[in-house]
Structures are given as C-alpha cells and as structure tokens.
C-alpha beads as a LAMMPS data file, in Angstrom:
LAMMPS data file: protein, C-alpha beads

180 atoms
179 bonds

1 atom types
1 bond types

-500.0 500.0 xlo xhi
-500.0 500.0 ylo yhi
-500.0 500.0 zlo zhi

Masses

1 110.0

Atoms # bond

1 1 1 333.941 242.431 -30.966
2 1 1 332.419 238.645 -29.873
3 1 1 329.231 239.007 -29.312
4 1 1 326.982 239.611 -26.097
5 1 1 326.633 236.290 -24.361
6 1 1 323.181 234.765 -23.641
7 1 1 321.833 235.348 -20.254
8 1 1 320.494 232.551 -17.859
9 1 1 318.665 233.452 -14.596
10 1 1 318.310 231.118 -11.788
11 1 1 315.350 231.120 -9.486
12 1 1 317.030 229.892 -5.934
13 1 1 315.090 229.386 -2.833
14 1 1 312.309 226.699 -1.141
15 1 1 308.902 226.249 -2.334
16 1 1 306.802 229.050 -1.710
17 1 1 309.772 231.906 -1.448
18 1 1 308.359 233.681 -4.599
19 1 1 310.118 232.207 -7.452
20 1 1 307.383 231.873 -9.673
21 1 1 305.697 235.396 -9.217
22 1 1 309.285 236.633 -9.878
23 1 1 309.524 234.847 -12.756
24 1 1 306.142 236.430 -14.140
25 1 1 307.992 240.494 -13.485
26 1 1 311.425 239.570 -14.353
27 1 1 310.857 237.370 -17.711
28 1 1 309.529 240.426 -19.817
29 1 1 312.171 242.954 -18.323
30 1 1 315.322 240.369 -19.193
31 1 1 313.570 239.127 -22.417
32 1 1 313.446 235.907 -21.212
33 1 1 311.459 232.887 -21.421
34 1 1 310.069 231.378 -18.470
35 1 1 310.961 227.723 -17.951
36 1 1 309.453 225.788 -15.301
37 1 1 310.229 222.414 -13.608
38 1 1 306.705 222.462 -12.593
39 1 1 305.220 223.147 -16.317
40 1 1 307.584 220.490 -17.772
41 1 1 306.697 217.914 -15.044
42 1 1 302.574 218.671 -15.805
43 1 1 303.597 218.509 -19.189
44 1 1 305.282 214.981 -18.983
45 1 1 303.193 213.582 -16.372
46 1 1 299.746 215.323 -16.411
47 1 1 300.357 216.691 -13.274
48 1 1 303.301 218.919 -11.524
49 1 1 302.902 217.644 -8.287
50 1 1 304.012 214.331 -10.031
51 1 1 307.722 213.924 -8.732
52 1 1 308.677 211.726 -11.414
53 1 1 312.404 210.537 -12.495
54 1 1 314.720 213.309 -12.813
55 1 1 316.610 211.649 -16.021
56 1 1 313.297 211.520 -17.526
57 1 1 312.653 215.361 -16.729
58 1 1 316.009 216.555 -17.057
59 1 1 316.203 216.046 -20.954
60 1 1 313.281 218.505 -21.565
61 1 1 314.642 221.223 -19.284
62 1 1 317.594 220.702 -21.410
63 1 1 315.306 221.068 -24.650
64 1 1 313.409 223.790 -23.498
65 1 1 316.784 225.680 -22.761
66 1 1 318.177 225.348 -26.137
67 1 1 315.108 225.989 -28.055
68 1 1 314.650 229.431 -25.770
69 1 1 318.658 230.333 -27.051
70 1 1 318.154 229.028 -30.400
71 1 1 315.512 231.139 -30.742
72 1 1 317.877 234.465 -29.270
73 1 1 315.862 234.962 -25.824
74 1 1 317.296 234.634 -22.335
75 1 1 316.128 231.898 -20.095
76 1 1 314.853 232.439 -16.368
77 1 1 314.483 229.162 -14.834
78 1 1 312.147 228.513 -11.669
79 1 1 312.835 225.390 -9.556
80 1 1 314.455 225.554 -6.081
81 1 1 318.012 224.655 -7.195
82 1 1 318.474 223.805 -4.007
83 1 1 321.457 221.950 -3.985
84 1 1 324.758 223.311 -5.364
85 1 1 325.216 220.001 -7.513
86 1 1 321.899 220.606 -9.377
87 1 1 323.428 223.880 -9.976
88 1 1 326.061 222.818 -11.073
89 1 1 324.835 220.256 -13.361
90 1 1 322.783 222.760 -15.319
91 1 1 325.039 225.638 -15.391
92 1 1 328.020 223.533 -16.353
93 1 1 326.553 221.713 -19.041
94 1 1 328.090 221.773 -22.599
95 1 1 326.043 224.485 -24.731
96 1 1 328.562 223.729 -28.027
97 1 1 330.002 227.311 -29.581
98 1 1 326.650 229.264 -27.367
99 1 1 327.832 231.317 -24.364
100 1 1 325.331 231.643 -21.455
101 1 1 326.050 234.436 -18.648
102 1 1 324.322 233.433 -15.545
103 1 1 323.007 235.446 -12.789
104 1 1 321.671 233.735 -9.853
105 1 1 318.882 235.447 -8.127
106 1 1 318.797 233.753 -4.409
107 1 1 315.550 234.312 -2.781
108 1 1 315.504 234.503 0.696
109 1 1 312.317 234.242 1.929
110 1 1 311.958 233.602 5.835
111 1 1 310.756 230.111 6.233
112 1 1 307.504 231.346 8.066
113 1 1 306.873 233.640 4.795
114 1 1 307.297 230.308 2.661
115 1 1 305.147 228.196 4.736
116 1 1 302.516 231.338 5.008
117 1 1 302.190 231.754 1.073
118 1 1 302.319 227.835 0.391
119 1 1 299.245 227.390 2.308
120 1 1 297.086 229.908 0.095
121 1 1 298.670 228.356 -3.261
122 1 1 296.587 225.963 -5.298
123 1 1 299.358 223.452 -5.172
124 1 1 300.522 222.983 -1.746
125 1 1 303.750 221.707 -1.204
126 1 1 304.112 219.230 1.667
127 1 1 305.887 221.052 4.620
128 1 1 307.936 219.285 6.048
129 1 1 309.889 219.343 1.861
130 1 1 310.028 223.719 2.605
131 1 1 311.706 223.009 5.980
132 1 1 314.403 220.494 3.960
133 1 1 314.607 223.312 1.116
134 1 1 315.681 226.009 3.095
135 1 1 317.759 223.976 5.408
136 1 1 319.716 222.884 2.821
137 1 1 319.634 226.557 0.946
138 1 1 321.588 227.755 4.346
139 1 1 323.770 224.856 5.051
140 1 1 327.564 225.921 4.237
141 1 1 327.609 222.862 1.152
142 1 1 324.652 224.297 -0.666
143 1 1 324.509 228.144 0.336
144 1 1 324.341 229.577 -3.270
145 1 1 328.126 231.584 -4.001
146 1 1 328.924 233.488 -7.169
147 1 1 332.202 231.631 -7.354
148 1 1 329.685 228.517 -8.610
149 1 1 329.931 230.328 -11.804
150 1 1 327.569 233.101 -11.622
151 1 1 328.271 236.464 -12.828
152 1 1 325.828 237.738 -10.424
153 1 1 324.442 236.435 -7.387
154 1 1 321.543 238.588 -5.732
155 1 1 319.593 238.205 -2.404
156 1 1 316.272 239.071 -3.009
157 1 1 313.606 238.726 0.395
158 1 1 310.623 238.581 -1.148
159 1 1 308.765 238.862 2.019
160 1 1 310.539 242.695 2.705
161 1 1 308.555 246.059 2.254
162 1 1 311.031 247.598 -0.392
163 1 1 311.425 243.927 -2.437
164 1 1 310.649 246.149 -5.457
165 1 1 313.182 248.360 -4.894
166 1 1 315.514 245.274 -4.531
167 1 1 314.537 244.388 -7.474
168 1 1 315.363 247.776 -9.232
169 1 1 318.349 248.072 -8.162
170 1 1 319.479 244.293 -9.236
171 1 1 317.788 244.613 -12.662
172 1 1 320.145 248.166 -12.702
173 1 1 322.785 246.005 -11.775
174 1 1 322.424 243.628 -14.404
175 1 1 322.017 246.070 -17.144
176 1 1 325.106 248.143 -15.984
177 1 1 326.921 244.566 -16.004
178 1 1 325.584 244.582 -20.151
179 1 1 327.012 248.048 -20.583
180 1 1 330.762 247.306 -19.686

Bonds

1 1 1 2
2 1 2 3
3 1 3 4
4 1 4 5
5 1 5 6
6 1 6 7
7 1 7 8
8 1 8 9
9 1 9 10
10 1 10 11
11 1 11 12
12 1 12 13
13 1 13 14
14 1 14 15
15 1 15 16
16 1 16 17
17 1 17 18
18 1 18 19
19 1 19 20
20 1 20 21
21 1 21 22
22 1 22 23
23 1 23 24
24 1 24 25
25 1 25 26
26 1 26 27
27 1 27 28
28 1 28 29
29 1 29 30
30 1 30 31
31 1 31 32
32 1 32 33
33 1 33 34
34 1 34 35
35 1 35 36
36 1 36 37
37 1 37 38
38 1 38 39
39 1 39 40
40 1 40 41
41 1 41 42
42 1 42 43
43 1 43 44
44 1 44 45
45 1 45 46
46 1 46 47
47 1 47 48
48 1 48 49
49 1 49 50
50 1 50 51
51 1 51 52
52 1 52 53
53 1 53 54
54 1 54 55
55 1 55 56
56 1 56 57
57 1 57 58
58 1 58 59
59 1 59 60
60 1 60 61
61 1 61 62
62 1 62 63
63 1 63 64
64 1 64 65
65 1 65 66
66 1 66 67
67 1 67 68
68 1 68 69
69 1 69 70
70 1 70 71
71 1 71 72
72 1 72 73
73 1 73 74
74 1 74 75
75 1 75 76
76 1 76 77
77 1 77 78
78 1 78 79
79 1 79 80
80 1 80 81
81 1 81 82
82 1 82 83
83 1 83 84
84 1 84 85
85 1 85 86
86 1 86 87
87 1 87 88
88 1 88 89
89 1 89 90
90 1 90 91
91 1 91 92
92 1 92 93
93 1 93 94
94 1 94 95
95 1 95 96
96 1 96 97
97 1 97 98
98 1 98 99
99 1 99 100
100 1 100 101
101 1 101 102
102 1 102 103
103 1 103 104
104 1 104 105
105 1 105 106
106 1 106 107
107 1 107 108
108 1 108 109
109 1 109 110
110 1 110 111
111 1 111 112
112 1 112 113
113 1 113 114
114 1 114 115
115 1 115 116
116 1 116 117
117 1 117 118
118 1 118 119
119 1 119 120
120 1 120 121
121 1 121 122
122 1 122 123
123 1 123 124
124 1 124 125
125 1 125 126
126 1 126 127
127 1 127 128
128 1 128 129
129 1 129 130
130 1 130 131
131 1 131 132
132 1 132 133
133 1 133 134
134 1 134 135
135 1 135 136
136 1 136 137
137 1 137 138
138 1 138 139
139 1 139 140
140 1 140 141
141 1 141 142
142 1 142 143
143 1 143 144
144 1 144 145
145 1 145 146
146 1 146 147
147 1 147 148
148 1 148 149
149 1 149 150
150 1 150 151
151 1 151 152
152 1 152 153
153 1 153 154
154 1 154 155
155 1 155 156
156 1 156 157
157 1 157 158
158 1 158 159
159 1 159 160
160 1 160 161
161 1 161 162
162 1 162 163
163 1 163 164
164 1 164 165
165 1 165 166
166 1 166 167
167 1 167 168
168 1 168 169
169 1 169 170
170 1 170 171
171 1 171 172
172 1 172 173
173 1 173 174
174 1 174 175
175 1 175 176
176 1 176 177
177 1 177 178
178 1 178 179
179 1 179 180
C-alpha cells in the first residue's frame, strides 16, 4: 500500500481575512508547521513589512517547505496567494519522489471585515493593497478552483457567527478524505 501523501494547506484570502489566526487553530489539529511569508520576510530583512524581491524570498519558502516534510509534518502556509500563478508556482513545484496533497482553505472575509481587523493589527497593511487582494481573489482569472490541483478547496468566512463550526466540519472533511 504507497504510503499516505504529505498534506499542504493553503491560506487564501487579502490581508486581514484571518489567515494567520487560522493558522495558529489549524497547525496543531493537521500536525502542521506554520510557515509564514511574513516570518521569512522579518527573518531575511529585519522587518515583514519589508516587500523585498520575491526570488530572494521565494528560495526560503521553498527551504522551509522541505525541511517541514523532511522532517514528516504537514505544512500550512499563510500568505494571500492571491493570484492563481503564485499558486501555481508553489503547488506545482518539483518535490523529487515526496507526494504533497493540498487542500486550499479560501477565506472569504467581506472586505469591510478585512479592512475592520487590519486597522487594530500591529502591522497595518496599506488599504488600498486589501482592496487589490480581494479584487483580484474574485476576479474570474484568480478565483481559487479545486481543479488548480487541490484536493480540497474550502470557503471559510471568517467574519460569520458559526466560522467554528465551518471549521469542524472542513477539518471532518479532511480527515474523512484520510480515511478512504
């Protein structure tokens, strides 16, 4: 029987939409290791506000990744993905004889939520870069589709009353995904 693939989650949605207090619940449930475009940038350039070169950044993500599978844990990854080719570019890359499952976990905040919850964050995100993010997260190239590759794709809105119960019921999805 081959063995149980790898999972790798995908935080999807504009700053302030919740990905990073997501991160914090889901990363112990999935047994997965948080990895953070933010963290990686601070780490690179002293500061994560400091939008730096991507092909400078990218490398570490890619480290970070590997190092998390090496090491047999899942990976949950929190940046906006925001546009299907950055999606693309991570999910498709070659991971040699390693097999990584990915679920995409689409977060859709309403943009007033986002814009409400980025103003009480230390690290304010400029505005007018939330109105891009979710413009481009609901424009037909970009809108996040399971045929990109995911083996799950779940709508989360943070924002909701019963977004813990949407998030039972797609960790229960998940799991009976494992079981089959």
């Amino acid at each position: 029987m081959p063995e149980a693939a790898q999972q790798g989650h995908l935080l999807i949605g504009p700053p302030g939409s919740g990905k990073s207090t997501l991160a914090a619940i889901l990363a112990p449930l999935l047994g997965a290791r948080v990895i953070s475009n933010d963290a990686l940038r601070k780490q690179l350039w002293g500061d994560a506000n400091v939008q730096g070169p991507w092909p400078e950044l990218e490398p570490l993500l890619h480290e970070a990744i590997d190092s998390a599978l090496a090491a047999g844990e899942n990976v949950l990854l929190d940046a906006t993905h925001a546009q299907l080719s950055w999606r693309q570019r991570l999910m498709h890359r070659d991971l040699g004889v390693r097999r990584l499952k990915w679920i995409g976990w689409w977060l859709q905040t309403p943009l007033d939520r986002c814009l409400v919850w980025n103003r009480s964050r230390e690290r304010m995100v400029p505005e007018q870069v939330i109105h891009a993010m979710h413009r481009t997260l609901t424009s037909r190239g970009d809108r996040p589709d399971k045929r990109e590759g995911f083996s799950s794709l779940i709508r989360l809105n943070p924002a909701s009353s019963d977004h813990k119960e949407q998030i039972n019921r797609a960790l229960q999805t998940i799991l009976g995904h494992e079981e089959r």
